[in-house]
Every structure is written in C-alpha cells, then in structure tokens.
PAZABA-24853 format. One record per residue (C-alpha): residue in three letters; y, x, z. Coordinates in steps of 0.5 Angstrom, whole numbers, plus 500, padded with zeros to 3 digits. Example, Ala and Ser with C-alpha at 12.3 -4.5 7.8 and 13.67 -1.06 7.14 Angstrom:
BEGIN
ALA491525516SER498527514
END
This chain:
BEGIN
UNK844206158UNK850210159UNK850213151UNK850206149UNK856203152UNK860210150UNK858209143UNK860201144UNK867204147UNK868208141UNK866204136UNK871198138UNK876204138UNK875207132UNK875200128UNK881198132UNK884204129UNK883202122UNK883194122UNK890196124UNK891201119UNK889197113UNK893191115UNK900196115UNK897199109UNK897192105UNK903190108UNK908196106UNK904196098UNK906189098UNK912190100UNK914196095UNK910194089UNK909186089UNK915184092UNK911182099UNK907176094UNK901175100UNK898171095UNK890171095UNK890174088UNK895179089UNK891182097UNK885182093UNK888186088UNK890192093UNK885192097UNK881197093UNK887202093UNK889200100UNK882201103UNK882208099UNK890210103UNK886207110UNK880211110UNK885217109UNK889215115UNK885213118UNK881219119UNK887223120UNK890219125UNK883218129UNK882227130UNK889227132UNK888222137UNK881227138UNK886232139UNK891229143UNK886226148UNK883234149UNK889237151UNK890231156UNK883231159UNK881237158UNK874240157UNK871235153UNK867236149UNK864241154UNK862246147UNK870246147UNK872254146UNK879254146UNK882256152UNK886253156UNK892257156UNK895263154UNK892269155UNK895273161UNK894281161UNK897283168UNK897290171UNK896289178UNK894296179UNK902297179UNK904291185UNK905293191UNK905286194UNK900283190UNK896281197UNK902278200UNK903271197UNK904265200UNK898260202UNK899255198UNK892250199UNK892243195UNK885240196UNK884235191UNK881229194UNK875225191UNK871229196UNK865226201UNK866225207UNK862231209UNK866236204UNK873234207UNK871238213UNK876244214UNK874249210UNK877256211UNK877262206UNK879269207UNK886270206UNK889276203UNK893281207UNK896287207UNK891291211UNK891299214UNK886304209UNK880306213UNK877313214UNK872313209UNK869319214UNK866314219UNK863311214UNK855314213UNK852311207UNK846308209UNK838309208UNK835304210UNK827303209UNK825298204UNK817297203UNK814297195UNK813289193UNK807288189UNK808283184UNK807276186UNK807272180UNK800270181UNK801268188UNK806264187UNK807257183UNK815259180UNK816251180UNK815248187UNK814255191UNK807254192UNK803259196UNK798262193UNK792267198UNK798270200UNK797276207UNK802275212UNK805282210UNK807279203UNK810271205UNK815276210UNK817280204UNK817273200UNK821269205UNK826275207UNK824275214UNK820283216UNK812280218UNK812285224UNK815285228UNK819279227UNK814274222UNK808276227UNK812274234UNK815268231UNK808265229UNK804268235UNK810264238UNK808257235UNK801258237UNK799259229UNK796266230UNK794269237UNK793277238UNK787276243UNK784283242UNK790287238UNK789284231UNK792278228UNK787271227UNK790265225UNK789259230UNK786252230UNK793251229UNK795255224UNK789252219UNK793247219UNK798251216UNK795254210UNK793260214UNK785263214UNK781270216UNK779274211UNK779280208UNK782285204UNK779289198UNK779295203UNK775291208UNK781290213UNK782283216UNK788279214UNK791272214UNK791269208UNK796263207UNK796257202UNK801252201UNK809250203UNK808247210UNK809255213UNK814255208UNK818250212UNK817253218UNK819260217UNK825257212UNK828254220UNK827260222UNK831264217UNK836259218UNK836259225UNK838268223UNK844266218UNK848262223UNK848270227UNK851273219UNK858275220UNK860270213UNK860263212UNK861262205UNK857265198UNK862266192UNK861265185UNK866267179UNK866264172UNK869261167UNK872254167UNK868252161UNK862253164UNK863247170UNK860243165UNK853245163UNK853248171UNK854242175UNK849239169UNK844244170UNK844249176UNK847255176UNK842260172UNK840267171UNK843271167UNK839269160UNK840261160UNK842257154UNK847253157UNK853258158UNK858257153UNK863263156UNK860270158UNK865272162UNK861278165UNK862286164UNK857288159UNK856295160UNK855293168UNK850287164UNK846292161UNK844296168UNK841290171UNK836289166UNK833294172UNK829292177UNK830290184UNK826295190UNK823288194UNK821284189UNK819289183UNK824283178UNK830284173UNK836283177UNK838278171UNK832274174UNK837272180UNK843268180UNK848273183UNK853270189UNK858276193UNK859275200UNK867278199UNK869274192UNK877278192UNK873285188UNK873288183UNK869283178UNK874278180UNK880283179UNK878284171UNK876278169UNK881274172UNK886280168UNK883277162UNK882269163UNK887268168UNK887262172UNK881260166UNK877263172UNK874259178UNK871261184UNK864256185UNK863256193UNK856255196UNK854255204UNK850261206UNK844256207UNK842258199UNK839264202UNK834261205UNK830260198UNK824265197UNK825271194UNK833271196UNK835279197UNK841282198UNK845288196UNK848293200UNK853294194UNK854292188UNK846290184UNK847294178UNK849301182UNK844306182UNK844308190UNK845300192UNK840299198UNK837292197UNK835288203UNK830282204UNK829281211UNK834277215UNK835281221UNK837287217UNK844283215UNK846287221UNK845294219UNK850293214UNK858294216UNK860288215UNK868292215UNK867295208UNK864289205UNK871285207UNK875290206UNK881286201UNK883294198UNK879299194UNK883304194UNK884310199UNK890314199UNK892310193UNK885312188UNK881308187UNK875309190UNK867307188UNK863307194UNK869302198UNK868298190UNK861298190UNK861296198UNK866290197UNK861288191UNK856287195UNK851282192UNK846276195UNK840275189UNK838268190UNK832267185UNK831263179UNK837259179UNK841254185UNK842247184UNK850244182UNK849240189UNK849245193UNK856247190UNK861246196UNK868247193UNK870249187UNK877253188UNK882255182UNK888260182UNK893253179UNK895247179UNK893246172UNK886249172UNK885244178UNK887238175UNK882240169UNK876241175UNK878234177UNK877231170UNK871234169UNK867232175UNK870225175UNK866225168UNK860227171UNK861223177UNK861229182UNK863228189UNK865236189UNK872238193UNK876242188UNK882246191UNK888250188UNK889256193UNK893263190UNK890266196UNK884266193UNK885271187UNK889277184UNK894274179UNK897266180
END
C-alpha cells in the first residue's frame, strides 16, 4: 500500500500549502482594505476573492516547489527529459593525455555486505601501439542453428525433445567433445558400443533414446534439471575467462525503468533516453550465426567498456552517461553468445561455446587505443567492441555497481536507488571514462 501513503503525504503537504496561503491572504486584504476588521462579517465578506487570489498562489507556489525538489533530488519523475547539465562537446580526438587522470574512486555506501567487496576496473594508461601484423583475423567455425522457438519455453527456459547437439549449442557449451564427455562423466550417458545412449540416470534428467527423421539415433531432453547441470559447468569454464566484469552503457535517465524492470532488448517500452548509434542500430536488425535471432533480440554487454561507443556517447551526454557493471556469471543464461567484435559488423565472428573464449586474443579486445600510428583503425575499433549477447533480457538485481563520470551524477544515482529502495554500490570513478 505504498501508493496510499505517497498520496496521504502529498496530500497533507499541498493542503498545508494552501491553508497557509488563504490565511495570509486574508490577513494582507484586511489590513489594505478593511483597516484589519477581523470581524465575522468582514472575513466572510473576503473569503470569495480571497479564495480565488489563494488557488493562484497556491498552485503557483506548489509547481515551484515541484521544481525546486527536482533539481534537489533529481530524476523524478522518472519520464523527466531534462538533462542534468549542460551539454558538453569535447574533442578528445585532440588530447594528448586523455588517458592519463588521476584515479579518483568514491564509493557511495548503501551498498550490502556482499557489494562492499573491493572491486576493481580496468584503469586508463598510456600504452604502447601494437603491430597489428601479428594480428591475423580469426576464422573460427561456427554450426548453422536451426530455429529453436518451438523447442524451448521463452519464459521459464523449459526444454522441449531438444538433441544433445542442440542443448550445446543452447547453453553455449560445444556438445562434442566437451557436452558429451561432461555427461558420460556424470554417468548420465554411456558410449558402451560407439554410440551415445542416455543411462537410468540420465532418465531422470529428461534425456530418452530416440530417433531422428533420417532414422539416426539420439538423445532427446525435456525439462530444466540438465539445464542446471550444464549451467555449473559453464560457470566452472567462466572463472578460466581472462575478464571479470560485463559492462553496459546508458543514460542516466533510464536507471530508473531499469532497476524496475531489467535491462531490455533494444525494443522495450520502458526507455525514456535512446542513447544508441542509429545507423549502427539499423544493421543489427540482422541475425546472429548461432541462434538465427535479430541481435536486438539480445541485450548487448562489452567486455572492455572504454570503446568507441562509450567515446561518442559520452561527447554528447557527458557525465549524463553511466556505466551499469554486472558479474561475468550473467553469461551462463541459454542462449548467450559472444562477438569477437562489435555485433553489427559485417565479418564479426559469434561464438557460443564456452571453451572458444580462448581463441580470442584477449590483448586487442583490451586494448585502451584504437589508433595505430595515429589513424584510427577499424579492425582494433570493432575488436575493442567486442560484445556478449545475453537473451531476452537481465534482471536489475544482477547489477553489481553503477559507476559515473561525476560527483554529481553519482549523487543523482544514489537519490534513485534510495527511491526505489535498492542496495546497489554507486562509484564516482573518472577513470572509467573518456571526459570528466
């Protein structure tokens, strides 16, 4: 019943308001006009055009004080299109030492226990041009998906007579050899006579023999309970991946809708501010190669957060931008991808199994410049980019940190997730960014 004691609040504040209104109106008409008769007669004489002068007033001094409260606390309410400060152009094209700040980390504490850990982000600095010659681009093979929507329950990830070939490619761990090895392992299918069949054990499961159309015989598999077995072990894979974090850039404005409703896709009614490229926006209507799915079908998180996206939209909305972090462990969600690679290019390589994080070269997606020799160069760009796809969309509670460019902004964080009654780390650290 919150709404109720919201609607109490502001209803003994706006009475409150005019009570007080009406009386110093009444006082000041009686003493210009009626040389201050308090009279009964005379009071009820001037309540008609002391009522009409109070509403004016009243109403007046109620939106100032609307106004005076939003530039106090913020972003309420959250449809609120202003900015928060004045639009900032930099060149950062023509600074030589943009990359050389001081780090300056305040942490915000209404964090929980577990978020007060000491996390750590990548910090700028000046670093040596690679030779992009040593540097081949990559070619690694990727299956053709079929298309899974019947096969899977969108809402609860519920299997649906899925083959062991196709709950690999689902939960992002290559079946052979790596899938088949993990469940002969576990004694959930056994390899007797050279060809896989599910075991008592398996059964329980959701895994049966069958066949395939073309008489091949298969396992089939129903259900989440192989989704949490394979999940543990994709986790077990992530902790090996050479990064930590999982970065996604967006307006201030949005946290609110955000930590309410998840991160979205692309396409979601809650977005108050489009901070996106919209050229960039128009070529990922295409499809991704694993899941045969729109890439705005995904929520789009970067490995290495100080890229060109953030550089262009951080020239435009300046310490408006915020940088959510999540944990790495988001990837273990069905259907999760990678691009070697910003998504939208035409030559990005997408990998879904876990154990080809390796084959990435993890140096140029770190990288901290993408210019060699001074030019910018869009194979580093696209790298630095490089993306995981997460499907469907990432609850607000797996947000880890909120991290902003200025004291200001980071005070504007905090007001909204004391509103919302969210325990979420909030840290002002330059470091993070292009301009402060």
């Amino acid at each position: 019943m919150e709404w109720i004691k919201k609607l109490w609040d502001k209803t003994k504040t706006v009475a409150i308001t005019y009570t007080w209104t009406f009386i110093f109106v009444l006082l000041i008409n009686q003493l210009l006009f009626f040389g201050f008769c308090l009279n009964p007669i005379c009071l009820i004489a001037a309540m008609p055009h002391c009522l009409a002068i109070t509403v004016v007033l009243g109403t007046w001094l109620s939106k100032l004080k609307i106004t005076n409260d939003s530039d106090s606390k913020s972003l309420y309410p959250a449809n609120n299109n202003e900015r928060l400060g004045s639009q900032r152009l930099f060149d950062a094209e023509n600074k030589s030492d943009v990359n050389a700040k001081v780090a300056t980390k305040k942490t915000i504490s209404i964090s929980s226990s577990e978020n007060n850990k000491n996390h750590e982000y990548p910090q700028n600095k000046n670093v040596q041009n690679l030779n992009l010659e040593k540097y081949k681009r990559p070619s690694h093979h990727v299956p053709k998906s079929d298309d899974y929507n019947k096969k899977i329950n969108p809402n609860s990830y519920e299997l649906i007579n899925v083959t062991t070939m196709q709950l690999g490619q689902i939960m992002g761990v290559k079946a052979t050899p790596y899938l088949f090895n993990l469940l002969e392992a576990d004694g959930i299918v056994s390899n007797d006579d050279g060809s896989y069949q599910v075991t008592t054990k398996g059964m329980k499961f959701g895994g049966r023999n069958g066949l395939l159309e073309n008489g091949t015989t298969s396992i089939f598999w129903t259900g989440k309970i192989i989704i949490e077995l394979v999940s543990k072990y994709k986790l077990k894979k992530l902790n090996e991946a050479p990064f930590k974090w999982l970065h996604h850039i967006t307006h201030i404005h949005n946290l609110n809708n955000i930590l309410l409703h998840g991160l979205q896709t692309h396409k979601n009614s809650y977005k108050t501010i489009d901070i996106s490229n919209q050229g960039v926006n128009h070529r990922r209507t295409k499809r991704d190669s694993i899941n045969n799915l729109p890439l705005h079908d995904y929520v789009p998180l970067y490995l290495n957060v100080q890229n060109a996206m953030l550089y262009q939209v951080q020239a435009k909305y300046n310490d408006e931008v915020v940088i959510l972090i999540f944990d790495k462990n988001v990837c273990v969600s069905p259907r999760t991808i990678f691009s070697y690679g910003n998504a939208a290019t035409d030559n990005t390589t997408f990998i879904y199994d876990i154990n080809e994080l390796k084959c990435i070269d993890w140096t140029l997606v770190f990288r901290q410049n993408w210019k060699i020799d001074g030019i910018s160069d869009q194979f580093v760009k696209s790298k630095m980019m490089s993306e995981c796809l997460i499907h469907g969309s990432i609850s607000g509670k797996a947000i880890k940190k909120i991290v902003c460019s200025s004291q200001k902004s980071a005070d504007n964080v905090l007001n909204v997730c004391e509103y919302l009654n969210k325990k979420i780390e909030v840290e002002f650290n330059p470091n993070l960014f292009f301009f402060s």
